[in-house]
TORVEX-328066 format. One record per residue (C-alpha): residue in one letter; x, y, z. Coordinates in pm, whole numbers, padded with zeros to 5 digits, always signed. Example, Ala and Ser with C-alpha at 12.3 -4.5 7.8 and 13.67 -1.06 7.14 Angstrom:
2
A+01230-00450+00780 S+01367-00106+00714 
//
This chain:
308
X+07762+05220+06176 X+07885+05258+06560 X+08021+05536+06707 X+08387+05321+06670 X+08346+05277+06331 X+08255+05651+06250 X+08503+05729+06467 X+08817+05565+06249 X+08642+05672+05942 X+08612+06054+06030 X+08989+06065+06171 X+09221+05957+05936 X+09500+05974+06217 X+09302+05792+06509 X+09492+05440+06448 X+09834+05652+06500 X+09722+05827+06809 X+09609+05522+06961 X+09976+05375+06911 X+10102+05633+07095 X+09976+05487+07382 X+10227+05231+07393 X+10279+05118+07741 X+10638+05202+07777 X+10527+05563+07772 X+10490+05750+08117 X+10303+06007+07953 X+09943+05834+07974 X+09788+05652+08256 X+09592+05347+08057 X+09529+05079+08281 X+09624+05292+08594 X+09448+05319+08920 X+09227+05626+08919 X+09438+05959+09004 X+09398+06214+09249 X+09100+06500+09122 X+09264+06833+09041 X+08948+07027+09077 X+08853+06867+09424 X+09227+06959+09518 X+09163+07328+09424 X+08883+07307+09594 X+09008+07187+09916 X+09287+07409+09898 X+09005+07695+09916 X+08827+07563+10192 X+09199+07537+10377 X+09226+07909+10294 X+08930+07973+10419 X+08984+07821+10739 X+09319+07977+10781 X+09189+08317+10712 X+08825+08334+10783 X+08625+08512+10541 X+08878+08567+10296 X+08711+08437+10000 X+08422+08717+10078 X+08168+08406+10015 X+08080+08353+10368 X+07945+08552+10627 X+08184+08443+10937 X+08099+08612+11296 X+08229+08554+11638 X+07886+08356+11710 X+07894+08093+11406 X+08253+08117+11379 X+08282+07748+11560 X+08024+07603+11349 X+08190+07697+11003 X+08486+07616+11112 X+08377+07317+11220 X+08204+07249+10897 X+08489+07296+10708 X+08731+07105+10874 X+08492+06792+10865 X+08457+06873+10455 X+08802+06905+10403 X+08885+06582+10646 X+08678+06347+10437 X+08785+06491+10082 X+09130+06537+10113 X+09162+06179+10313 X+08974+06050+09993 X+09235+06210+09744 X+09532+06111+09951 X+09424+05758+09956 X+09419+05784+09557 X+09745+05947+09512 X+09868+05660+09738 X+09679+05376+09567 X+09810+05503+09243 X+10155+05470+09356 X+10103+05165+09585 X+10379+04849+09425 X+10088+04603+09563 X+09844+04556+09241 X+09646+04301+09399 X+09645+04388+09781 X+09277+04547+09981 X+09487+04943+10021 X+09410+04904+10418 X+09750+05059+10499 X+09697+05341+10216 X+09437+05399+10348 X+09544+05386+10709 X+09881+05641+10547 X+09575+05884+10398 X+09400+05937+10754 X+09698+05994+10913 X+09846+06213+10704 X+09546+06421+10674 X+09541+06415+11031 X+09868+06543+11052 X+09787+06838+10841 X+09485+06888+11044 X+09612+06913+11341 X+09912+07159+11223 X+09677+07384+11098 X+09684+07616+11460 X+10083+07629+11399 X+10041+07706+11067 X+09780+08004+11123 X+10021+08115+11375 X+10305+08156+11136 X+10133+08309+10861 X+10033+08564+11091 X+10414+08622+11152 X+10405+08648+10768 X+10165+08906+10733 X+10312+09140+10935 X+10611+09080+10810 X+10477+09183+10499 X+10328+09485+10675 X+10636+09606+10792 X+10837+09576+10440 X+10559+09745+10202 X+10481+10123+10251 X+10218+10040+10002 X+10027+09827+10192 X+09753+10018+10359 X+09645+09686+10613 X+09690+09349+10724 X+09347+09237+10540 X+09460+09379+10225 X+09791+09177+10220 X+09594+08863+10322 X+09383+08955+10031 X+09548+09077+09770 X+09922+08988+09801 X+10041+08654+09586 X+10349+08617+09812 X+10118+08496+10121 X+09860+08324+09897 X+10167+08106+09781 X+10337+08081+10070 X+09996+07984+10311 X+09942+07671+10024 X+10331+07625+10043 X+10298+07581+10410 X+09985+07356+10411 X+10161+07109+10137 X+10540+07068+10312 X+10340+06881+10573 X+10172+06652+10322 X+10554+06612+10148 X+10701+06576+10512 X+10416+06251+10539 X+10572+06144+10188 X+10242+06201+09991 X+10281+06137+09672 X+10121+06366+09365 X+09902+06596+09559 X+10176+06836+09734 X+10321+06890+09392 X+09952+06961+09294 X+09894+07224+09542 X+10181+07407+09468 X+10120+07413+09064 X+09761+07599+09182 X+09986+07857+09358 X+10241+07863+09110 X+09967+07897+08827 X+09761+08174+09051 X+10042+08387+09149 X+10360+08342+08941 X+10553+08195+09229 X+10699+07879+09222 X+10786+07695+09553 X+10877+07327+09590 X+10646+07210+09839 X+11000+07041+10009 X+11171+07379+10055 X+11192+07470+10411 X+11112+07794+10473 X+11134+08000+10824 X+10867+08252+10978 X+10786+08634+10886 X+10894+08540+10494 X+10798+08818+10269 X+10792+08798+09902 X+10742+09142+09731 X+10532+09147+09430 X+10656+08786+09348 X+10587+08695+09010 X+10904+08505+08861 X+10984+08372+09194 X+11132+07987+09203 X+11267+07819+09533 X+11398+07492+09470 X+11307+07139+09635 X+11621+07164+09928 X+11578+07526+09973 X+11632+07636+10340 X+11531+07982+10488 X+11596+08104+10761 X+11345+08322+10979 X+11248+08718+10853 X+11466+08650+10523 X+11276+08942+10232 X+11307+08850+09830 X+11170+09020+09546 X+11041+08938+09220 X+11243+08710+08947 X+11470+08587+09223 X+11617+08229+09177 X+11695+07973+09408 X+11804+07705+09197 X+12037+07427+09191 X+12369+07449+09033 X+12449+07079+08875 X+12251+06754+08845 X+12496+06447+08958 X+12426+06142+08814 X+12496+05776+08906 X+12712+05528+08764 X+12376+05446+08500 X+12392+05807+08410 X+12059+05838+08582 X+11950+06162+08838 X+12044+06107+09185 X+11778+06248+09338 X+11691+06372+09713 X+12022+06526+09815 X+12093+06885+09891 X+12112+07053+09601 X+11996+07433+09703 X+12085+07724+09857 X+12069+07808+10219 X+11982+08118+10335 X+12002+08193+10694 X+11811+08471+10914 X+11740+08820+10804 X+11870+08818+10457 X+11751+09043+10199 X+11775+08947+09812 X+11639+09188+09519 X+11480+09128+09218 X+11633+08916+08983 X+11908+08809+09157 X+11985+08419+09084 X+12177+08220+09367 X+12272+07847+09255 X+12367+07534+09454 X+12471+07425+09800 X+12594+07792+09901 X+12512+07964+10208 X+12398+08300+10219 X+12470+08413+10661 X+12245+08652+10814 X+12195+08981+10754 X+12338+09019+10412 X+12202+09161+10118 X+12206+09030+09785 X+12107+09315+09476 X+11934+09299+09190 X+12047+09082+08881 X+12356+08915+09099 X+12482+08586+08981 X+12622+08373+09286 X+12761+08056+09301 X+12950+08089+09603 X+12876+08166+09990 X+12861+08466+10164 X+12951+08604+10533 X+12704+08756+10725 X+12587+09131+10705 X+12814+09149+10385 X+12640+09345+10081 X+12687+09202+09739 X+12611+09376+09396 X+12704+09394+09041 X+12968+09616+08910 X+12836+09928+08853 X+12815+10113+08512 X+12749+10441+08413 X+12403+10577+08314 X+12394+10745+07993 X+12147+11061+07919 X+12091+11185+07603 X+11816+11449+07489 X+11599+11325+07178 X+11538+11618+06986 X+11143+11652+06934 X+11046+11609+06558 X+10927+11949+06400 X+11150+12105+06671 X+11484+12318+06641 
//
């Protein structure tokens, strides 16, 4: 008996799995070209870390006399395996079944390119980040610990390295990177949300920024806050219409506390605060503060059992 026959006999419910993969389904990928490699995406992502902050994965020993040659190294790793996974996610999107991929693979180089050769602008504006995070934590002790330790710049420095693959229209792997943020640090960012230098998100978990988001420059938020969209409009098929604006704006030096949910095309202007556990669905001027009705606080002693 073959492994196929044992197989069918041992699982009463193979034949019924199998016809689940009917190929109307979008859930499977029978018959598909090859998809990008999660694991070699995480892995690239950690060699992009490393090369944005040296050292920080504590697994190499980087000094100022073989800092060119790691470097180096990496970037030539991380040029050929990323251009290999880009051509994928394009080939596996490509509407030409029969056709040689020259121009995906032609897109992959230059879109890895492009992210290559962002990568000094990039450095240079997580650095804003950092000490913006710096200056808004009393609890942070150093720069190296919030490079280390802090969720909101791991997110953000993978958030920044994957809006240039989304700007390139990659398909798959920009999603891909942010879903290893979102799974590491409980921050969700749409790789398409534009986002401004010396961002600072404080503790983070909960955090979700939708695909239109804009931020402005030095804008603070704190855990659980929501920038989400308000309504999905539909075509005349009842179908999504996707890629319009469909998030909030939030211009320079705003300030929004934990919780706090903002929906739709509203602007928030600069300088205003938003408090914890607001609702808003509507704009708001600049420097203006907004909060929820307050409510008293109730005290009451609990009287200790076997007390009097």
């Amino acid at each position: 008996m073959n492994r196929i026959e044992t197989a069918s006999n041992s699982f009463s419910y193979l034949e019924e799995l199998i016809e689940s993969y009917d190929a109307s389904s979008g859930s499977n990928f029978i018959n598909e070209r090859q998809l990008p490699d999660a694991k070699a995406i995480h892995r690239i992502l950690g060699q992009l870390l490393e090369i944005l902050f040296p050292g920080y994965s504590g697994t190499r020993e980087i000094t100022s006399s073989n800092l060119l040659f790691v470097i180096g190294d990496l970037l030539s790793s991380v040029s050929c395996d990323l251009t290999a996974q880009v051509a994928m996610a394009y080939k596996h999107t490509c509407p030409e079944k029969t056709c040689s991929h020259t121009v995906c693979d032609t897109k992959a180089k230059a879109a890895v390119e492009e992210l290559l050769s962002s990568l000094p602008d990039i450095r240079r504006i997580l650095k804003i980040d950092v000490a913006a995070a710096f200056e808004g934590d009393p609890a942070a002790c150093s720069e190296e610990e919030i490079v280390v330790c802090y969720p909101g710049i791991k997110a953000l420095a993978i958030h920044r390295l994957s809006h240039v693959l989304y700007t390139h229209h990659v398909p798959l792997i920009p999603r891909m990177m942010n879903e290893i943020a979102h799974s590491e640090t409980g921050i969700d960012i749409h790789p398409g949300a534009q986002i401004g230098e010396g961002f600072f998100i404080d503790h983070g978990t909960g955090v979700v920024i939708g695909e239109t988001s804009i931020i402005g420059k030095g804008v603070k938020l704190y855990q659980g806050v929501t920038l989400g969209a308000l309504s999905f409009p539909k075509d005349q098929g009842g179908n999504l219409i996707r890629g319009h604006k469909r998030h909030p704006t939030i211009k320079d030096r705003v300030t929004i506390y934990a919780h706090a949910t903002i929906l739709g095309t509203v602007t928030i202007e600069q300088g205003a605060v938003i408090g914890g556990n607001v609702w808003l669905k509507e704009d708001v001027d600049a420097h203006t503060i907004v909060t929820m009705e307050e409510k008293p606080v109730n005290f009451k002693k609990v009287q200790r059992a076997g007390t009097r």
